[in-house]
N, CA, C and O of each residue as an XYZ file, in Angstrom:
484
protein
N     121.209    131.198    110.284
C     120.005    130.490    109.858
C     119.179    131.402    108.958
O     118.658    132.498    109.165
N     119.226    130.626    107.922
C     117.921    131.649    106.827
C     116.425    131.527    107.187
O     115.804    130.505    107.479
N     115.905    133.029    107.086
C     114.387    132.860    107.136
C     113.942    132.067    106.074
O     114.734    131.291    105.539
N     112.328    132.190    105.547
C     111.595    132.036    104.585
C     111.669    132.872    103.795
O     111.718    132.484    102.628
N     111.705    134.143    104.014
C     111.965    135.409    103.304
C     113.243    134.865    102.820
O     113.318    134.326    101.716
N     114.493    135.019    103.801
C     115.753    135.341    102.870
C     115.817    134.083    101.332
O     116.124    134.370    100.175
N     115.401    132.680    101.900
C     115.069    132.072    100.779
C     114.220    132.119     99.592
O     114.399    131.752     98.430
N     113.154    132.725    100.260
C     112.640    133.235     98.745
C     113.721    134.647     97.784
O     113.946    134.738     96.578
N     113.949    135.105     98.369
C     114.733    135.793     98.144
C     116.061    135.899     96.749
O     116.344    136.490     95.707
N     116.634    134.572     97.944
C     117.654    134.275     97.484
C     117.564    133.167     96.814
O     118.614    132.525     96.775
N     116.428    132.601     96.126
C     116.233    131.404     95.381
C     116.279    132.257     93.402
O     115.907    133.306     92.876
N     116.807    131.282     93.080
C     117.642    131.838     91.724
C     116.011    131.560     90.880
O     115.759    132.210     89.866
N     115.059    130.600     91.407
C     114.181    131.472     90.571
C     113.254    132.475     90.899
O     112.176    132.514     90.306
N     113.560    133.346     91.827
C     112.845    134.334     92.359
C     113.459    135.489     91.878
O     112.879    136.572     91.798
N     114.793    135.259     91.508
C     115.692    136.538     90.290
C     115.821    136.095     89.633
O     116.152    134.923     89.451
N     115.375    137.714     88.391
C     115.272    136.906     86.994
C     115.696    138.127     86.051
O     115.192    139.248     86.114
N     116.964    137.626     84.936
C     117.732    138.547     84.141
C     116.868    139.533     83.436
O     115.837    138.975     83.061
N     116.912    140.870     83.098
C     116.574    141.563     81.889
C     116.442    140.817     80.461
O     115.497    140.797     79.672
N     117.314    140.401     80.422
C     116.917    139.464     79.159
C     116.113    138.326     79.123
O     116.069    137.640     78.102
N     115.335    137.987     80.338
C     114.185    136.625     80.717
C     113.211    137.424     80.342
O     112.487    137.262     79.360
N     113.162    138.723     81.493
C     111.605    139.473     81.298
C     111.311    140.090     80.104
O     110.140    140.152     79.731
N     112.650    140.785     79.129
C     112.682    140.687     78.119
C     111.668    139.748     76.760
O     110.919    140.260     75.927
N     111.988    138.322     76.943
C     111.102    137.531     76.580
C     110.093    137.476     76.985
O     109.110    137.682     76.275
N     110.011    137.162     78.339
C     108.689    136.943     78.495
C     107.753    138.077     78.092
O     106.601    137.723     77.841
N     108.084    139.606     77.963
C     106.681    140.082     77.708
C     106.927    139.957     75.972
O     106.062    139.369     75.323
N     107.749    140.350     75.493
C     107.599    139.877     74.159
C     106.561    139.103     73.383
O     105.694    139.374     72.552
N     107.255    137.443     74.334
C     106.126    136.420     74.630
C     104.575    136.589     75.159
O     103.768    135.661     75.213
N     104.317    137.949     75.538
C     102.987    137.926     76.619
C     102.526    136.982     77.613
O     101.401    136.534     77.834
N     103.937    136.727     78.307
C     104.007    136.251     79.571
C     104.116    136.801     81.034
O     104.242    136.229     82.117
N     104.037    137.915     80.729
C     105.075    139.007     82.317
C     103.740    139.687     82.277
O     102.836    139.601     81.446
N     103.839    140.370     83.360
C     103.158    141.371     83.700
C     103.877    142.078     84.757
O     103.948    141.529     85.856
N     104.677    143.761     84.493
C     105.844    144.494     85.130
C     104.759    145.259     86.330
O     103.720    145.913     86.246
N     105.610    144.789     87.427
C     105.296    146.070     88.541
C     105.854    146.891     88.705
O     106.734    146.422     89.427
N     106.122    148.126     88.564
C     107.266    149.018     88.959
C     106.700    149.336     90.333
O     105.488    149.421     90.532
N     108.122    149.601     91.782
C     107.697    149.590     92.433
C     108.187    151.371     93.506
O     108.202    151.645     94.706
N     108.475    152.081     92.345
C     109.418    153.329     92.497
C     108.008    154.363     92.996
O     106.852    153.939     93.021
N     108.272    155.273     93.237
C     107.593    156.535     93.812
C     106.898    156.734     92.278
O     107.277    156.116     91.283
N     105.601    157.909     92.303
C     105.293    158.073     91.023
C     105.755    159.073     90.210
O     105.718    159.107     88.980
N     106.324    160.127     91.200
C     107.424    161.219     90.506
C     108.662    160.533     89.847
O     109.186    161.448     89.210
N     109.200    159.715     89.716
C     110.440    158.918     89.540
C     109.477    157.880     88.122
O     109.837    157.875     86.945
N     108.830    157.470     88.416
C     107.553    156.987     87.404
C     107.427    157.857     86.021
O     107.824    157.545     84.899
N     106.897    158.789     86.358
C     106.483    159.757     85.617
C     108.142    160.343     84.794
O     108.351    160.710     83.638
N     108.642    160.273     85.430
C     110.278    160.444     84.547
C     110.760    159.297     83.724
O     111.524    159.539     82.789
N     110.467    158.326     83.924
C     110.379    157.445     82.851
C     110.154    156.039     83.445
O     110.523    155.697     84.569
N     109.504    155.268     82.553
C     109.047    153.768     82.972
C     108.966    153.320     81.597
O     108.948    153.853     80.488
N     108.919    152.063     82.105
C     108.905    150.746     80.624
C     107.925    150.588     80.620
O     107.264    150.270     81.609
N     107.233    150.873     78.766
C     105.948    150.779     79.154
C     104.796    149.463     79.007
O     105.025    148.329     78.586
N     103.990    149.816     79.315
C     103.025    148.843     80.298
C     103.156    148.241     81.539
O     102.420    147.422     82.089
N     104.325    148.821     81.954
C     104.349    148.861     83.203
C     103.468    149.177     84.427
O     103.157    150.369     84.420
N     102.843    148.335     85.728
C     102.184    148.670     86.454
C     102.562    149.303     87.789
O     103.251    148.640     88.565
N     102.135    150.632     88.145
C     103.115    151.652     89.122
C     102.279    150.911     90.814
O     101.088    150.998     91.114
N     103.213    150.345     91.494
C     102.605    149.833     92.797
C     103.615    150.272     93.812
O     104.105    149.297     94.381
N     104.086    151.421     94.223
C     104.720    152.013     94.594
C     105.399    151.334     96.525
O     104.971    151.604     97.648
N     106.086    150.797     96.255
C     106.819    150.162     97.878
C     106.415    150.763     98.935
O     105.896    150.140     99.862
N     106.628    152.317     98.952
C     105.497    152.852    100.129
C     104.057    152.888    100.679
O     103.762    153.271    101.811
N     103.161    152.423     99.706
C     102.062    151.799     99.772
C     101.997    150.364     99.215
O     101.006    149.885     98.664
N     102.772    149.949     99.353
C     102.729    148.079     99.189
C     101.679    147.911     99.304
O     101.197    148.883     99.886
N     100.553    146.788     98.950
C      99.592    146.137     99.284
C      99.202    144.932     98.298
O      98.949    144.945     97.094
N      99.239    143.967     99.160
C      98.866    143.014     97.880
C      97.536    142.914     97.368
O      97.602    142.336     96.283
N      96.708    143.126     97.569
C      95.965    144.132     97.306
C      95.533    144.476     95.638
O      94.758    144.006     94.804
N      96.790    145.874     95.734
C      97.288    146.400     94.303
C      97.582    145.724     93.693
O      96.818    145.504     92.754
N      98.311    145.266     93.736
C      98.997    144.086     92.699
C      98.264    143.661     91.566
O      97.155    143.182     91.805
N      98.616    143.725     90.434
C      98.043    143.094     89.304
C      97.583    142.304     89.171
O      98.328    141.498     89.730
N      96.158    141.349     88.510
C      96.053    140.194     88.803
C      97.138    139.215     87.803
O      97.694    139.887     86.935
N      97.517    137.680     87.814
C      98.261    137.419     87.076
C      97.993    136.656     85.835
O      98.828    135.937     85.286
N      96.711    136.863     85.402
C      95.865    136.300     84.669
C      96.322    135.042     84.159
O      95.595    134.628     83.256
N      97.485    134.147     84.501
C      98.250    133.268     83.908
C      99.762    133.911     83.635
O     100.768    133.338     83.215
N      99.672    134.564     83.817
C     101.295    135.621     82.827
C     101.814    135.718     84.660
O     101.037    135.596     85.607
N     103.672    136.025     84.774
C     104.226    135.983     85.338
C     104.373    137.347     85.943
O     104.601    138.199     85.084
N     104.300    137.878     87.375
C     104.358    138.848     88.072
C     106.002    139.317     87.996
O     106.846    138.587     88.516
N     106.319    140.339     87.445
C     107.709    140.523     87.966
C     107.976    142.242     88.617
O     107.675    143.318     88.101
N     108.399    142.052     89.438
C     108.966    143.467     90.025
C     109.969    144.341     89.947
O     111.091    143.896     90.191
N     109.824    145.835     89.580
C     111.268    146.441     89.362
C     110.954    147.548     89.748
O     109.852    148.080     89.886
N     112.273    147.995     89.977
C     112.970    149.365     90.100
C     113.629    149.888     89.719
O     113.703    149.793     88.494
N     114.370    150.598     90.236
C     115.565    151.484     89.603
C     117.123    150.453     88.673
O     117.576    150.093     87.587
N     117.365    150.438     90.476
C     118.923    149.383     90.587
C     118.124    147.859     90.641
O     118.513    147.041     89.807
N     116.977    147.415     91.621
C     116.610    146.047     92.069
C     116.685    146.302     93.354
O     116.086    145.523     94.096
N     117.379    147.363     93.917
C     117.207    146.930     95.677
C     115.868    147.351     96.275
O     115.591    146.643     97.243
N     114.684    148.546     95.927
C     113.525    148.410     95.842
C     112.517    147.132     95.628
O     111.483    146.886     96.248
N     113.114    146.416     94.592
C     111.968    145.226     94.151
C     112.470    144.009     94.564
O     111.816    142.984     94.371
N     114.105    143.981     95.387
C     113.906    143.202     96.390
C     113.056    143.381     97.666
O     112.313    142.511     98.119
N     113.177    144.152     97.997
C     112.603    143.888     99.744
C     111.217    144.265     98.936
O     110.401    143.405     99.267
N     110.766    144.952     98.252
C     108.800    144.855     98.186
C     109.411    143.034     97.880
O     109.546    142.609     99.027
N     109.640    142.361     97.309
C     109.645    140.380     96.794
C     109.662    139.821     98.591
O     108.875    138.994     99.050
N     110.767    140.524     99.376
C     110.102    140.126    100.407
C     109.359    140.563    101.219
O     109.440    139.825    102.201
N     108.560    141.465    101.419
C     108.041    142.006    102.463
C     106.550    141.209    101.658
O     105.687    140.769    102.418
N     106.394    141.108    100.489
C     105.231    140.490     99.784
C     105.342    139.085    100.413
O     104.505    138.615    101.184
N     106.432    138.485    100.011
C     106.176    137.135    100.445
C     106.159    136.656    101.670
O     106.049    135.467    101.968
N     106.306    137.918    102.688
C     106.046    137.879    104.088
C     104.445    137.536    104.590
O     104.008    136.779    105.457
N     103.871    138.346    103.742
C     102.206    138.673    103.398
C     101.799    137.265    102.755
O     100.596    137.044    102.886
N     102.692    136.006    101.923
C     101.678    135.008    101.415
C     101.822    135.185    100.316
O     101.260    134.424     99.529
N     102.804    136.487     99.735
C     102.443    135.949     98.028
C     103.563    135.457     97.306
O     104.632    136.061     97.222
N     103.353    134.525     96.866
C     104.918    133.807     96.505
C     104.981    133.510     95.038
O     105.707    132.596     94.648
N     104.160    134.331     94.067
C     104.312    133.961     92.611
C     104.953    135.201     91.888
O     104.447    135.802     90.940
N     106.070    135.464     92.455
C     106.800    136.958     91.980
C     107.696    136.403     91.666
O     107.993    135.223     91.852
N     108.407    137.486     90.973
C     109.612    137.625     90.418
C     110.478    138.944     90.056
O     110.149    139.327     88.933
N     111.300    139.621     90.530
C     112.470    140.230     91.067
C     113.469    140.452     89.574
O     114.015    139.443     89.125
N     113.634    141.571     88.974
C     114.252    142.302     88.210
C     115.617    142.632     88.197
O     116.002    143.786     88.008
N     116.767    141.178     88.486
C     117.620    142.112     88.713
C     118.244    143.379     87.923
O     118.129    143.592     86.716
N     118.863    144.096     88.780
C     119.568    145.248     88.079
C     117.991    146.592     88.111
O     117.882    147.792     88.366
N     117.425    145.916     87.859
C     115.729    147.281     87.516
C     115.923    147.867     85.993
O     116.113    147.409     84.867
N     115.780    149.009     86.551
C     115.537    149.676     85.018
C     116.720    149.910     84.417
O     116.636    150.182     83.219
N     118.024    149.880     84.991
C     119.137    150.256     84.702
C     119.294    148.721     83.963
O     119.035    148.693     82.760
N     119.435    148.279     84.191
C     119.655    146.786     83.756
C     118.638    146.373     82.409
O     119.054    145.752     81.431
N     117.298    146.830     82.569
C     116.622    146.955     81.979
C     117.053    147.636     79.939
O     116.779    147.139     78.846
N     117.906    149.107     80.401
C     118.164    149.447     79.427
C     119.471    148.979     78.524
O     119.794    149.030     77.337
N     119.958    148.564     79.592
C     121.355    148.156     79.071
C     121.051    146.674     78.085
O     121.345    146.514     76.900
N     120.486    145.863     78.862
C     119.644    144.958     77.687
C     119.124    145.543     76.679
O     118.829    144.568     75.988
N     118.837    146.350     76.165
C     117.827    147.227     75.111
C     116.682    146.857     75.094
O     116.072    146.481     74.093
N     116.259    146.927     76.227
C     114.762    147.503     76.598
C     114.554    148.802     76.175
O     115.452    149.644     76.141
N     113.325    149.012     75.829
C     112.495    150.472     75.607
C     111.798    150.930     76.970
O     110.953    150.446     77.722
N     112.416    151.875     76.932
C     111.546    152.642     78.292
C     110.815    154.253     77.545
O     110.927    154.790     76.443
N     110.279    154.496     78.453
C     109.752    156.000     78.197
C     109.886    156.974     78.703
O     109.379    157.047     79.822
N     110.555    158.108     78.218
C     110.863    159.508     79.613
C     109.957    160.426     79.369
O     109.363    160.499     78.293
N     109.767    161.223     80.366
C     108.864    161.898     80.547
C     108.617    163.139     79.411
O     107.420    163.408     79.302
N     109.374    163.821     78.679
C     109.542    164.665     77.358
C     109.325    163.700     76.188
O     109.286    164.083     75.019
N     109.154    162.136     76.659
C     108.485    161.172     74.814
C     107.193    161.624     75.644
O     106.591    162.321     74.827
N     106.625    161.611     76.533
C     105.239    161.671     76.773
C     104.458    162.067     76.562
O     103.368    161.649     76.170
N     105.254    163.941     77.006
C     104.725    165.010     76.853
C     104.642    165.245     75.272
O     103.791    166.042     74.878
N     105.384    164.671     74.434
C     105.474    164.886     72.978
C     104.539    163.893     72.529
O     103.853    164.379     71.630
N     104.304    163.000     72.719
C     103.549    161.852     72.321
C     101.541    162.346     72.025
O     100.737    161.480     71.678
């Protein structure tokens, strides 16, 4: 028997390709949570990305969604799954889940930022 969680979860629009979020911020529709530690952050993130780190979850933090679409990432995606559910455990159910994360992220040709563009920047 599935929870509520595992269905949100596992509902195909609660994962969403690199190449969706892709558009959408393009579009100025998304708004990125990264949900990685901030040392791992600080080594590189996509930018405008917002750092809400899984060990201090809080919905709370969370970005507001001013109209634009909440989406969550990480590394691989197995981080910004369980923060998608442990959030929607809490009541918040207007997310959206990165598969793949940042890895996935680049392989789409996304721009990310490492920590030596920073320091040079």
């Amino acid at each position: 028997m599935s929870t509520a969680n595992d269905m949100i979860l596992n509902s195909p629009a609660a994962v969403v390709t690199a190449q969706t979020v892709l558009a959408w911020l393009a579009a100025g529709e998304a708004v990125l949570i990264d949900v990685r530690e901030p040392d791992e952050y600080a080594d590189e993130y996509i930018p405008g990305s917002v750092l809400v780190p899984l060990s201090s979850l809080d919905p709370a933090a969370l970005p507001a969604a001013q109209g634009k679409r909440r989406v969550l990432q990480c590394l691989t995606g197995k981080r910004s799954a369980t923060a998608l559910t442990r959030l929607a455990a809490q009541g918040v159910e207007d997310l959206f889940h990165l598969e793949g994360g940042l890895l996935a992220w680049k392989i789409a040709g996304g721009e990310t930022v490492e920590a030596d563009e920073a320091v040079a920047a």
